[in-house]
C-alpha positions in Angstrom: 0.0 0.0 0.0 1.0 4.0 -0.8 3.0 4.9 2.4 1.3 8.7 4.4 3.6 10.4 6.6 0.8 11.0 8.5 -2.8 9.3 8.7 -5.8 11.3 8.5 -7.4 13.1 12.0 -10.0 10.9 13.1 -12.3 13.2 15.2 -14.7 12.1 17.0 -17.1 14.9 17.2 -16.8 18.3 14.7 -15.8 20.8 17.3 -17.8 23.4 15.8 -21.1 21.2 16.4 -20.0 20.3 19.5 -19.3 24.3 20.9 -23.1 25.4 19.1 -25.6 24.1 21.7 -29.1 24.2 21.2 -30.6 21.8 19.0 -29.3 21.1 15.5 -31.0 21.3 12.0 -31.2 17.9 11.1 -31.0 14.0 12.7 -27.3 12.6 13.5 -25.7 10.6 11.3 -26.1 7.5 14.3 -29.7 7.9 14.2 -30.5 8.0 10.4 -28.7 5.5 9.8 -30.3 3.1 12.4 -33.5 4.6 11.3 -34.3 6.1 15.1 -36.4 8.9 16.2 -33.4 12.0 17.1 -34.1 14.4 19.6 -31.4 16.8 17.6 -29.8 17.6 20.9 -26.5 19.2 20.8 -23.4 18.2 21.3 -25.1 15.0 21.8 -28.1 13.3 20.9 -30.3 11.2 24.2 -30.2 8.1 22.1 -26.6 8.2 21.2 -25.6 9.3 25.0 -27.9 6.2 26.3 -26.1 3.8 24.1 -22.3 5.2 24.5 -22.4 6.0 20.8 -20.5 8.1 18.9 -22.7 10.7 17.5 -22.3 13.6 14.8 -23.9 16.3 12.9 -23.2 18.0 10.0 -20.2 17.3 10.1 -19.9 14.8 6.9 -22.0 17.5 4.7 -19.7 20.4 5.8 -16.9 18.8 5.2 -18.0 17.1 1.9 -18.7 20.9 0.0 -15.5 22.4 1.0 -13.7 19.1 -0.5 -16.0 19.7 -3.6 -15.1 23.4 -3.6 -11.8 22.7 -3.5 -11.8 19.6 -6.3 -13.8 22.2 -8.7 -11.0 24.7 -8.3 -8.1 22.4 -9.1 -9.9 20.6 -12.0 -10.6 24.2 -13.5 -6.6 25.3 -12.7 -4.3 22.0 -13.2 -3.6 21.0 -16.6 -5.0 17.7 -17.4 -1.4 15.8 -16.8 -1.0 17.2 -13.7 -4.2 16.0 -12.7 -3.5 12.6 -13.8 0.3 12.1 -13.5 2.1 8.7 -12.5 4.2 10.5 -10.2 3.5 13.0 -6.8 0.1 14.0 -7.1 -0.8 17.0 -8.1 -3.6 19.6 -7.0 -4.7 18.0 -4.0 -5.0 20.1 -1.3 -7.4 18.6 1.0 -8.9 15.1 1.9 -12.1 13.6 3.9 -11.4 12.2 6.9 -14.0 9.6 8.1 -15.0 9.0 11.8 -13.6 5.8 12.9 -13.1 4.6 16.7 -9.4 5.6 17.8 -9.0 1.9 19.1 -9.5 -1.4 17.3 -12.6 -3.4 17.4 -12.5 -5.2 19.8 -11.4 -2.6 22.4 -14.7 -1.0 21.8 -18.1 -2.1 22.2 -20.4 -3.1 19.5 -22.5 0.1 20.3 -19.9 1.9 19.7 -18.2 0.3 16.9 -21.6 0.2 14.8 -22.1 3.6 15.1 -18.8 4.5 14.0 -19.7 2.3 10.6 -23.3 3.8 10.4 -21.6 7.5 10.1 -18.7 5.5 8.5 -21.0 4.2 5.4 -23.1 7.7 4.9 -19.6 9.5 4.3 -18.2 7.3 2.0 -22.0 7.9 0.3 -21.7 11.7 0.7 -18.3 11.4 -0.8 -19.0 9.0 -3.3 -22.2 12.0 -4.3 -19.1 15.1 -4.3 -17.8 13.3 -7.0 -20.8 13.6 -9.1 -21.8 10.2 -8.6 -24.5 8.3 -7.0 -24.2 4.8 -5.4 -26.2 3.2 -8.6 -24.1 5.1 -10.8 -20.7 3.0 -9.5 -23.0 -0.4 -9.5 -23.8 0.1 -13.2 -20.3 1.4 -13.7 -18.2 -1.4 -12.0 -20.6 -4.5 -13.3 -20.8 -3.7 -16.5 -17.2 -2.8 -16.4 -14.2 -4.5 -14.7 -16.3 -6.9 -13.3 -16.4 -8.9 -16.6 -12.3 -9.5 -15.8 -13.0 -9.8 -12.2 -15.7 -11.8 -11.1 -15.1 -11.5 -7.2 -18.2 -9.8 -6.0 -21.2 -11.2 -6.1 -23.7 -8.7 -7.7 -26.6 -10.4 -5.2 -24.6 -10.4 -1.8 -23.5 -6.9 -3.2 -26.8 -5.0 -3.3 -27.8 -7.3 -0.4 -25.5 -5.9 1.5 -26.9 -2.6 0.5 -30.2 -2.4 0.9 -30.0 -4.3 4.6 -32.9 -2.7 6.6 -32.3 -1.5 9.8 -28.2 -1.9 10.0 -25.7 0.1 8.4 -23.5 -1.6 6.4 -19.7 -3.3 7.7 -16.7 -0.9 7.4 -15.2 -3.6 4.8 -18.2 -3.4 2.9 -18.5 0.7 2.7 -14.2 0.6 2.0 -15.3 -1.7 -1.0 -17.9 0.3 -1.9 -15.2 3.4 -2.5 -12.9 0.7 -4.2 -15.5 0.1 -6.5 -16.0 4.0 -7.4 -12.0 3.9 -8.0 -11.8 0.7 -10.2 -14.9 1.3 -11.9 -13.7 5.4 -12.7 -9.6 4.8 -14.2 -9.3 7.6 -16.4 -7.0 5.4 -19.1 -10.1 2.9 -19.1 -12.8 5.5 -19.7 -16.6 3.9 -19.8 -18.2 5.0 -22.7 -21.8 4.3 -24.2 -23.6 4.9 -27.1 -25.0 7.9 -28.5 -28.9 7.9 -28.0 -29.2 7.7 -32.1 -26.7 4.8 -32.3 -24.6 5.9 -35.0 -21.0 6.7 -32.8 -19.8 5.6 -29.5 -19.2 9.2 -27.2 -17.5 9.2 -23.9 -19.4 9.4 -20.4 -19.1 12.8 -19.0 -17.1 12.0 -15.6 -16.7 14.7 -12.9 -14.4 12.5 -10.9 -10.8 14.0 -9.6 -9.0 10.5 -9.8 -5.8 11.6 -7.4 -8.1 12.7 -4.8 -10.2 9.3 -5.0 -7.5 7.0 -4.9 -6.2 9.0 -2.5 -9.0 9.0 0.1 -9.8 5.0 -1.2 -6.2 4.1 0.3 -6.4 5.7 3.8 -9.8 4.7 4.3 -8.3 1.4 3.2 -5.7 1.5 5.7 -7.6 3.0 8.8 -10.2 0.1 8.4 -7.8 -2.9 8.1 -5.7 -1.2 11.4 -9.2 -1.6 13.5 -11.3 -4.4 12.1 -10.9 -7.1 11.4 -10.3 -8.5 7.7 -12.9 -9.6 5.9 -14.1 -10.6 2.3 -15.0 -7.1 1.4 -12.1 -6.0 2.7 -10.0 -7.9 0.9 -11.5 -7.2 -1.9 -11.5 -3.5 -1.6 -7.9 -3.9 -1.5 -7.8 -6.1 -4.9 -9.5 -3.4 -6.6 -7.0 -0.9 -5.2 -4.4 -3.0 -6.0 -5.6 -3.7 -9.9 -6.3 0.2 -10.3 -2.4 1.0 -9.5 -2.3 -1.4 -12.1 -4.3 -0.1 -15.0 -2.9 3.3 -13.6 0.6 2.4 -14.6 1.9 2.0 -11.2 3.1 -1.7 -11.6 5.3 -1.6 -8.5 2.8 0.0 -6.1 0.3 -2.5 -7.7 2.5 -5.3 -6.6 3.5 -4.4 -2.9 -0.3 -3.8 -2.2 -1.4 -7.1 -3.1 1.2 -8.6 -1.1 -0.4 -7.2 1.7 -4.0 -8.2 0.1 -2.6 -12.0 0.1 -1.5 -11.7 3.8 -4.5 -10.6 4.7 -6.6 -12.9 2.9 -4.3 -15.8 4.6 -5.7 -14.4 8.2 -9.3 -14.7 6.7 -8.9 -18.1 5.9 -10.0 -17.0 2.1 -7.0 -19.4 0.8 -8.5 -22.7 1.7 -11.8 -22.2 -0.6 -10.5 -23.2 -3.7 -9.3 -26.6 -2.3 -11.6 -29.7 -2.1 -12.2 -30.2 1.8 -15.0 -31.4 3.8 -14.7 -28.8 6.2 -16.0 -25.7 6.4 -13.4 -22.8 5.7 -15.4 -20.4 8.5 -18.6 -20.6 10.2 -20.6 -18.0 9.5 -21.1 -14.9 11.8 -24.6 -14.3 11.5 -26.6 -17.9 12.9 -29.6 -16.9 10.9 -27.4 -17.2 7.4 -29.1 -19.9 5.1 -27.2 -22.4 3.9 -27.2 -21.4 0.5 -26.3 -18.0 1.3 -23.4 -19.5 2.9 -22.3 -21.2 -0.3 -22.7 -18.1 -1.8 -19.8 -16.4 0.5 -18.0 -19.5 0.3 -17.9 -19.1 -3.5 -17.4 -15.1 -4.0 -14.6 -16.2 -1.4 -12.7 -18.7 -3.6 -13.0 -16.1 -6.5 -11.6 -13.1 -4.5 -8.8 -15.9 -3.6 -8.5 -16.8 -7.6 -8.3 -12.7 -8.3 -5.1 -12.4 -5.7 -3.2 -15.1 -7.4 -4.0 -14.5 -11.0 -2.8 -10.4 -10.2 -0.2 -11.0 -8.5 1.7 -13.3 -11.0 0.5 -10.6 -13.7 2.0 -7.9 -11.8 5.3 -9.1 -11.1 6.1 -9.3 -15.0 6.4 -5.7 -14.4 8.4 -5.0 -11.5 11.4 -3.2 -11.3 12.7 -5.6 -8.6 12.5 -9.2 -10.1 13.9 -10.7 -6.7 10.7 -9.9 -4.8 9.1 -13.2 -3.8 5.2 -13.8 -4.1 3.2 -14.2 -1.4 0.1 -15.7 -2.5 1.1 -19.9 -3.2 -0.5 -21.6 -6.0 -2.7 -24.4 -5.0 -2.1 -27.8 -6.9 -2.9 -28.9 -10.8 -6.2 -30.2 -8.6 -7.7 -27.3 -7.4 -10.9 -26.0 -8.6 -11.3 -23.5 -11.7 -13.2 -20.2 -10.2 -16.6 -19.6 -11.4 -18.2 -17.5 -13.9 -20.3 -14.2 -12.9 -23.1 -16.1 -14.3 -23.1 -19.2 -12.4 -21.8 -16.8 -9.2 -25.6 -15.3 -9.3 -27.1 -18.6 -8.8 -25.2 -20.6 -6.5 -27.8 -19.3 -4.1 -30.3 -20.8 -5.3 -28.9 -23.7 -7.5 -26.3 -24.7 -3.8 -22.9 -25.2 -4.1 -23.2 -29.2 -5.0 -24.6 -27.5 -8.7 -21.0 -26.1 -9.4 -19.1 -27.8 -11.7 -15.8 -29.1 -10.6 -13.0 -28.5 -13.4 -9.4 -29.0 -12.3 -7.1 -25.7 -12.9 -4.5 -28.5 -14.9 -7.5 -29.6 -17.4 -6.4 -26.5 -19.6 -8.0 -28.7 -22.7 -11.8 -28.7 -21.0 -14.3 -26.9 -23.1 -16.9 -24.5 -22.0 -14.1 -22.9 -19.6 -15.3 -19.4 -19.3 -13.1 -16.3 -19.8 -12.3 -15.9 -15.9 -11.5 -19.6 -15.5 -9.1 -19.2 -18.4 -7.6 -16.4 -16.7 -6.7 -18.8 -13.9 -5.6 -21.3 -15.8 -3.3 -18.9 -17.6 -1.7 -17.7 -14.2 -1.4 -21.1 -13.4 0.9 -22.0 -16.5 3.0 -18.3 -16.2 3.5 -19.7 -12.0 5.1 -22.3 -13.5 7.3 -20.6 -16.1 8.3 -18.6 -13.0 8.6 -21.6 -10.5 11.3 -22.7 -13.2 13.6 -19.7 -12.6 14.6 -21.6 -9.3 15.9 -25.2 -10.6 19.9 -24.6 -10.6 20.5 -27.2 -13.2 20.4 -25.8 -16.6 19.6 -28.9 -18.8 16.4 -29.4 -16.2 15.5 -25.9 -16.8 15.6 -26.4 -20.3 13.8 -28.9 -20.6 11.2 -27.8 -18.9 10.9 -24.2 -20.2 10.7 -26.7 -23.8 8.1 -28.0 -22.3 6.0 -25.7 -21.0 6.4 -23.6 -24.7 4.6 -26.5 -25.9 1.8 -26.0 -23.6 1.3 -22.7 -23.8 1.5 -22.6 -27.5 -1.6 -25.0 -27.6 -3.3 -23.3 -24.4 -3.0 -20.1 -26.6 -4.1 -21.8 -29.6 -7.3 -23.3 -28.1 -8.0 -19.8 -26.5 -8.3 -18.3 -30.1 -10.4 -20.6 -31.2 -12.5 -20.5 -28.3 -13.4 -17.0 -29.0 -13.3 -17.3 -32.7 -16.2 -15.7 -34.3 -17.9 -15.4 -30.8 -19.6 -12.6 -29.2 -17.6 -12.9 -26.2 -14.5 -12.7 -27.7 -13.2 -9.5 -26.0 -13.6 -11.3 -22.4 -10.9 -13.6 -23.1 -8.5 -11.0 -23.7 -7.0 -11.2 -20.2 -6.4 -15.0 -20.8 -5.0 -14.1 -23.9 -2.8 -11.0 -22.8 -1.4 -13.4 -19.4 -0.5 -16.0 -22.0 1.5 -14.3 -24.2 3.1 -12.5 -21.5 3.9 -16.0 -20.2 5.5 -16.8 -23.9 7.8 -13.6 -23.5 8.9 -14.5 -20.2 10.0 -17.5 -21.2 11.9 -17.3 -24.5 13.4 -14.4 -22.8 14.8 -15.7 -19.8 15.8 -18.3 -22.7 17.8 -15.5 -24.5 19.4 -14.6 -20.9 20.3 -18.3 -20.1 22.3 -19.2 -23.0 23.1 -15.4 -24.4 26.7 -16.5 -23.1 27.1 -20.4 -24.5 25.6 -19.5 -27.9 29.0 -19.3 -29.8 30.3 -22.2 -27.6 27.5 -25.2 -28.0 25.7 -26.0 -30.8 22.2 -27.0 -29.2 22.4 -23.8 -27.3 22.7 -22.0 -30.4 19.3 -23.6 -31.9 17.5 -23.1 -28.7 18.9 -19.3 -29.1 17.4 -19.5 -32.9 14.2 -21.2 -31.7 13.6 -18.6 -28.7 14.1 -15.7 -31.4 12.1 -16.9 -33.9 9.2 -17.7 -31.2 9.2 -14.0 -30.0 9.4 -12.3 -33.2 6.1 -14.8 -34.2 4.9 -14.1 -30.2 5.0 -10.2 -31.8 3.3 -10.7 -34.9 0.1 -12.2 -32.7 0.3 -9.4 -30.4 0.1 -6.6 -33.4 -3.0 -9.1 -34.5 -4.6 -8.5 -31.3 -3.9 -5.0 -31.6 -5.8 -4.2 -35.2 -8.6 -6.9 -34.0 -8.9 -4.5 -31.0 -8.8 -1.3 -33.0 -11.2 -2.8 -35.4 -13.9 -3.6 -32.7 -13.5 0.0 -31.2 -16.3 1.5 -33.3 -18.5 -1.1 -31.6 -16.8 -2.3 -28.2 -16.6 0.4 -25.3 -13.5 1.0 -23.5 -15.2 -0.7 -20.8 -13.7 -3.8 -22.0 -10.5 -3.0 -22.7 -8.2 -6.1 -20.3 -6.6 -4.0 -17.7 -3.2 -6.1 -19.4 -3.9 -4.9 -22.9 -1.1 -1.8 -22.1 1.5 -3.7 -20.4 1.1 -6.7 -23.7 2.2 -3.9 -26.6 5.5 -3.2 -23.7 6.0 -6.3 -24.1 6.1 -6.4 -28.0 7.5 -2.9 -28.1 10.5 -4.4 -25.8 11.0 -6.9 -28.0 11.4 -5.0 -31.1 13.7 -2.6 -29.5 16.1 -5.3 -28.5 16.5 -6.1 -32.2 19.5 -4.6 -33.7 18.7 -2.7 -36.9 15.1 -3.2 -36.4 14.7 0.2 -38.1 15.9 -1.2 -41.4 13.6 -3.8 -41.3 10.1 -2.8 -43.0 7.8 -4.6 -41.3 9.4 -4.2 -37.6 9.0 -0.5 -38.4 5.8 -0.3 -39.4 5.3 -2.8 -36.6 6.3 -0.6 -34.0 4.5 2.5 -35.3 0.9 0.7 -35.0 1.9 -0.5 -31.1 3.5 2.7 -30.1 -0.1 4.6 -31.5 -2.6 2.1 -30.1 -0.4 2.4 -26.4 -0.1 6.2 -26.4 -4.0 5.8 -25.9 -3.3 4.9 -22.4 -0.3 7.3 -21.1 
């Protein structure tokens, strides 16, 4: 996660409420949320000073128009890069700070602690609304958006969740909620729609300052998992954070912060849902939780576990530091492909014995969807990583020979899966972590015998083979790249893979590391088409 020097105030009280008297305009943020009758008394309401609560007014509204004061003034004085550079952000001046207890949960009484996520949830909302946005406005958003890549949240348990009467939502679940703004809002990956006639595809106006979110999204993030305790929101809040350093160009930052979204999803217990047991991962906290609604956690759980190991072995292609180890461990050839969003919508009512069981190693099943794929393609690039570590260099060999093989014909069979289908574009994820997985390779090929190949014979033809298998990995990835620019009159940005930028790199790197690739015609003209399409996202 982004380091702060220092966190923001948690107050518990606005002074200025607290020094008025009197009674005040309107209910306290306790009350309304817990749907009780307010006696508006100042500092401190009777009902929040019989329970021991923490109580508020005003203070979340106040606060919210002088952040959207200031956010207008910087979005009508920073030039656009400023506002959206990869590097110290710019025109930020001032951040929300929510009301949280100053002691971890369990130091506190539940009183206490649900009023601090009552007033805790209707600031993210008031927050989420100085943006510009309303809370059905980031559903629509993130569903119809990111979600089709990652299939962790359950749209039902989602608006469940929600729409709980009488109970404010959990402090996981309002830090997702703001996760899901951020995610669902990247201004490289714009959502766009149709015009009302149908004849063009226009962007969607967006008022959203982007620094200031992500931002506000991480120390929220932070002050949450310091005093509660983790949970599947949670840790999925912190995915989303993760994958939007990602798509933002922050690879690194991307990469530290799901390390700590694995650890943290080790304390859960989310690892073990994936894995055949007849044991219960957890019971569930609430005793009146059906059964089925309990396969439905169970599931979104074993997703959300999917999400951290598929990301993470994405993300570490792109570190600076290759020596950094990964945290989250790749189950076994056995374990269980995740599930499509589809399926994940009905496991409540179809139970958990309805969902199919396909091993992650059975890469030549058929009717794998596109986030199964995914996994199965993280599971083969684990594996060109794991062989990094053998010390003998014939073993490596022959296993990096190997596993070419297989990914040639994983990526093969991916192409003609989505051949001619309408769901083409949500494979590309699968696609783009295959590849990627075909460049690591052949290069750490290139490295491995760069010194022998003047010496040995067979190392030679390996060198030969490795070259002629990345300039041929190149040629699919400008194919991808005119498919994708083809489909653009047509296919929003919405479905642009979060990989898609880091995949021309990749190519791009490639071609640079040619010598005399500008005399060649077709590296040239090669490397024009992937340096347009990529400007698109910087």
């Amino acid at each position: 996660m982004p380091s702060f020097q220092q966190p923001p105030s948690l107050p518990l009280q606005d002074p200025s409420v607290a020094a008025a008297g009197g009674i005040a305009a309107q209910v306290c943020a306790v009350c309304k949320a817990r749907k009780k009758k307010c006696d508006k008394a100042l500092p401190r309401c009777g009902f929040c000073i019989r329970k021991g609560l923490q109580c508020g007014y005003g203070h979340s509204a106040q606060h919210s128009q002088s952040f959207t004061r200031s956010r207008s003034h910087d979005s009508h004085h920073q030039p656009l890069q400023a506002r959206h550079q990869k590097g110290p952000v710019a025109g930020v001046s001032r951040l929300p700070h929510f009301d949280l207890p100053l002691a971890p949960l369990g130091a506190v009484s539940a009183d206490v602690a649900g009023g601090a996520e009552a007033t805790l949830y209707l600031q993210v909302q008031s927050f989420i609304r100085s943006a510009g946005l309303f809370v059905d406005d980031v559903s629509v958003r993130y569903f119809q958006g990111i979600h089709r890549y990652i299939p962790i949240i359950s749209r039902t348990r989602f608006h469940n969740d929600l729409i709980t009467l009488g109970a404010a939502p959990s402090a996981g679940f309002s830090t997702l909620l703001l996760a899901m703004c951020l995610s669902s809002s990247c201004p490289v990956f714009m959502v766009e729609q149709p015009a009302q006639d149908g004849s063009q595809v226009v962007s969607k106006p967006s008022h959203v300052d982007h620094d200031s979110l992500y931002l506000t999204a991480t120390a929220l993030f932070a002050q949450v998992q310091a005093l509660f305790p983790p949970s599947i929101s949670l840790v999925q809040a912190g995915l989303l954070l993760a994958v939007y350093e990602y798509m933002s160009g922050r690879s690194d930052k991307a990469f530290a912060s799901i390390g700590g979204c694995a650890r943290m999803a080790y304390a859960a217990r989310i690892h073990v849902c994936n894995v055949p047991s007849s044991q219960l991962p957890w019971r569930p906290m609430d005793g009146r939780t059906s059964d089925r609604a309990y396969q439905l956690q169970v599931q979104e759980a074993a997703n959300t576990w999917w999400g951290i190991i598929i990301w993470e072995r994405t993300f570490f292609c792109d570190v600076t530091v290759a020596e950094q180890p990964l945290v989250s461990r790749m189950s076994g050839g056995d374990a269980r492909l995740p599930i499509e969003s589809g399926i994940l919508e009905q496991v409540e009512f179809l139970g958990g014995e309805s969902v199919p069981y396909v091993p992650v190693s059975y890469i030549s099943a058929v009717d794998v969807g596109s986030f199964g794929r995914n996994a199965q393609a993280a599971w083969l690039l684990d594996q060109v990583l794991k062989v990094s570590d053998i010390s003998n260099v014939d073993t490596r060999m022959f296993q990096l020979q190997g596993l070419d093989t297989t990914l040639q014909t994983f990526l093969a069979a991916l192409m003609q899966q989505c051949e001619g289908g309408q769901t083409d574009r949500y494979f590309c994820e699968a696609i783009a972590i295959s590849i990627r997985a075909l460049f690591t390779l052949h290069w750490h090929i290139l490295d491995l015998f760069s010194g022998l190949a003047d010496e040995q014979y067979q190392a030679l033809q390996d060198w030969c083979k490795s070259h002629a298998a990345l300039n041929t990995t190149t040629k699919i990835v400008v194919d991808v790249v005119e498919a994708h620019e083809g489909d653009h009159a047509s296919v929003t940005s919405a479905y642009t893979a979060p990989s898609y930028p880091y995949l021309i790199r990749a190519a791009l790197q490639h071609i640079y590391k040619k010598n005399g690739w500008e005399e060649d015609a077709w590296l040239r003209s090669a490397e024009e088409r992937l340096r347009t399409s990529l400007n698109r996202f910087t």
